[in-house]
N, C-alpha and C positions, 0 to 999 in steps of 0.2 A: 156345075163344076166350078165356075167361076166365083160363083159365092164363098164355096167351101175352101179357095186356095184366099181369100180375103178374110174371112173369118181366121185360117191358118197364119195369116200373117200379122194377125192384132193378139196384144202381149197378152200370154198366158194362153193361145187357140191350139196351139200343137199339144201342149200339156193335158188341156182338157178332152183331147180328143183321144189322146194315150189312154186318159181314165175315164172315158167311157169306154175304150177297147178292153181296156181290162177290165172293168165291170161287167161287161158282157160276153168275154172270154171265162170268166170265174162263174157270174152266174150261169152258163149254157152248163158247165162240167157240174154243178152243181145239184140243176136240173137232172140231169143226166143220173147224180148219185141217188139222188131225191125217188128218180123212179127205177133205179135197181134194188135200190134196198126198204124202198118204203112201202105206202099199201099199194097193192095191185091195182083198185079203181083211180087211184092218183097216176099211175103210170104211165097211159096212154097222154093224157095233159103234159105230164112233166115232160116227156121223152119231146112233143111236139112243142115244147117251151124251150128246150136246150138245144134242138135244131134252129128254131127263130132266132135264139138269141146267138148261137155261135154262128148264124149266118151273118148277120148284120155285125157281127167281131169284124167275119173276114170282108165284109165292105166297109169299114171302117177303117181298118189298116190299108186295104190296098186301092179304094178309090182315089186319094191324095197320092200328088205326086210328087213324093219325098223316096230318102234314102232311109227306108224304114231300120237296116244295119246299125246306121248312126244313132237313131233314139233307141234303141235295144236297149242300153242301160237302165234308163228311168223308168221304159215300160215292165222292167223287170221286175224292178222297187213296187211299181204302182200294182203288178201283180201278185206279189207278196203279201203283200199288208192287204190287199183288198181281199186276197184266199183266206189268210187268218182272220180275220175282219169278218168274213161268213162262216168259215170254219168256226166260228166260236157261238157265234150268234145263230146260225140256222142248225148246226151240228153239234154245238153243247159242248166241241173240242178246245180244251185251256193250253196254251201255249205253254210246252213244256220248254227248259232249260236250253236244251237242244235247239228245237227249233228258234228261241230268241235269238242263241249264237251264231244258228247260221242264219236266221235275218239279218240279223246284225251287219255280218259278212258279203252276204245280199246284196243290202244297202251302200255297204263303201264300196263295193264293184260296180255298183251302179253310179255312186258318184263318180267315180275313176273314169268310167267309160263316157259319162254326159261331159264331164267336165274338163277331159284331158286336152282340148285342143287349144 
């Protein structure tokens, strides 16, 4: 645990640790879509992939001892962009107009929120 509040404290380790949570919050739900709607012999794998991986989400946010409230912003952003970011790439889905705008919107809430103090 000591490592990991050292690691947290060298420039750019809360950032990176936001984006492996989102990474592995996105891929788990993924997983998760991957084996409801894909083939049935993938399913049992996927389903036991998106449990692994949204386990280790929820040890990734709540082993550190932060005020996970306070970074909400940026984990927000970093969840957006990494959902369409696979959304596009694993599911073939083009970011429609809509969805740009309210990234977009996403995005300055999330600056607002990281950066208002």
């Amino acid at each position: 645990m000591r490592s990991l509040e050292r690691w947290l404290g060298l420039p750019g380790g809360v950032f990176a640790l936001l984006f492996m949570a989102a990474l592995l919050e996105v891929s788990g739900d993924a997983f998760f879509q991957s084996a409801v709607h894909g083939v049935s012999g993938a399913s049992v794998a996927s389903i036991a992939a998106g449990a692994l991986s949204l386990s280790f989400y929820g040890l990734a946010v709540n082993l550190p001892r932060w005020n996970f409230g306070e970074l909400l912003g940026i984990y927000v952003v970093l969840f957006f962009v990494i959902a369409q970011v696979i959304a596009r790439v694993q599911f073939h889905e083009p970011a429609t107009l809509p969805v740009v705008v309210g990234g977009t919107l996403i995005a300055c809430g999330g600056l607002v929120l990281t950066f208002s103090k």
